[in-house]
C-alpha positions in Angstrom: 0.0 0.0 0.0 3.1 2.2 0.5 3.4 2.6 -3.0 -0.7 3.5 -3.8 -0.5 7.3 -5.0 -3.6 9.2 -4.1 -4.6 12.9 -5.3 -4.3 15.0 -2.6 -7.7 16.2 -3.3 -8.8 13.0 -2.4 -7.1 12.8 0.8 -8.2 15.9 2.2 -11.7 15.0 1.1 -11.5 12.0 3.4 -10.3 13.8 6.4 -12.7 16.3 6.1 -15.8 13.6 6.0 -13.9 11.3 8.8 -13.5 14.1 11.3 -16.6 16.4 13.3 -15.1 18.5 15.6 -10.9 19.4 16.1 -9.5 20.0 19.4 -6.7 22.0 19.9 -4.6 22.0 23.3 -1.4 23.9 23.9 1.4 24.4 26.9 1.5 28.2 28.0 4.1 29.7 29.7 3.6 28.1 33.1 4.1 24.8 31.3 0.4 23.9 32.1 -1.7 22.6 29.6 -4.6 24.0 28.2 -7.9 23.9 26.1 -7.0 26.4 23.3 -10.0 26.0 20.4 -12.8 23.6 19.6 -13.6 24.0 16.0 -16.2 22.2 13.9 -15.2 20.7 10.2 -17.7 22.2 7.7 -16.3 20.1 4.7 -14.4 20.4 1.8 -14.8 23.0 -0.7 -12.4 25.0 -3.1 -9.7 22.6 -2.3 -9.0 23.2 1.0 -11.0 22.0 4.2 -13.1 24.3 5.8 -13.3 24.6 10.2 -15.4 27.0 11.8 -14.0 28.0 15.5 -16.7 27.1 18.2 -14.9 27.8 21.3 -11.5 30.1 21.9 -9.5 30.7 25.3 -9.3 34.1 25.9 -6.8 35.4 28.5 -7.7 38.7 30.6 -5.0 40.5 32.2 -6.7 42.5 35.4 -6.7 42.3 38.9 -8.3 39.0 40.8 -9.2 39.1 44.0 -6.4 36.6 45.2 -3.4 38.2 44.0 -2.7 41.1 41.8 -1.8 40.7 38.2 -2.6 37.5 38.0 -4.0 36.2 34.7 -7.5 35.6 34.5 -8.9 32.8 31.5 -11.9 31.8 29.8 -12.8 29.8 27.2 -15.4 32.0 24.9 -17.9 30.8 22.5 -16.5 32.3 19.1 -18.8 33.1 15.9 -21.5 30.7 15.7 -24.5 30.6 18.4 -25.5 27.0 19.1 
């Protein structure tokens, strides 16, 4: 199968059918982990594969009650209203 040569057209085509919803987590500064973006796969047009951003983190800088300065973080829904 190594050696099967598929369009790339075709490859992305299957990805975008095969997967719903994408999930992206990152490592911030503090080396914690977090929930970064939950986007939904819309399909496949004009040769590329189309997500639409559901949820992004969003960091506030302001004062909390428990210690100045400290970094306040939420994950906001982004574009669409469910």
């Amino acid at each position: 199968m190594a050696e099967l040569e598929l369009p790339l057209a075709a490859v992305r085509r299957q990805i975008a059918s095969g997967v719903d919803i994408l999930i992206h987590l990152g490592r911030m500064r503090d080396k914690s982990r977090k929930l970064l973006e939950v986007s939904e796969v819309c399909g496949y047009e004009d040769d590329e594969i189309k997500i639409q951003p559901l949820y992004q983190w969003q960091e506030e800088k302001g004062l909390v009650q428990a210690a100045p300065l400290m970094h306040r973080e939420k994950l906001e829904r982004a574009g669409v209203k469910l």
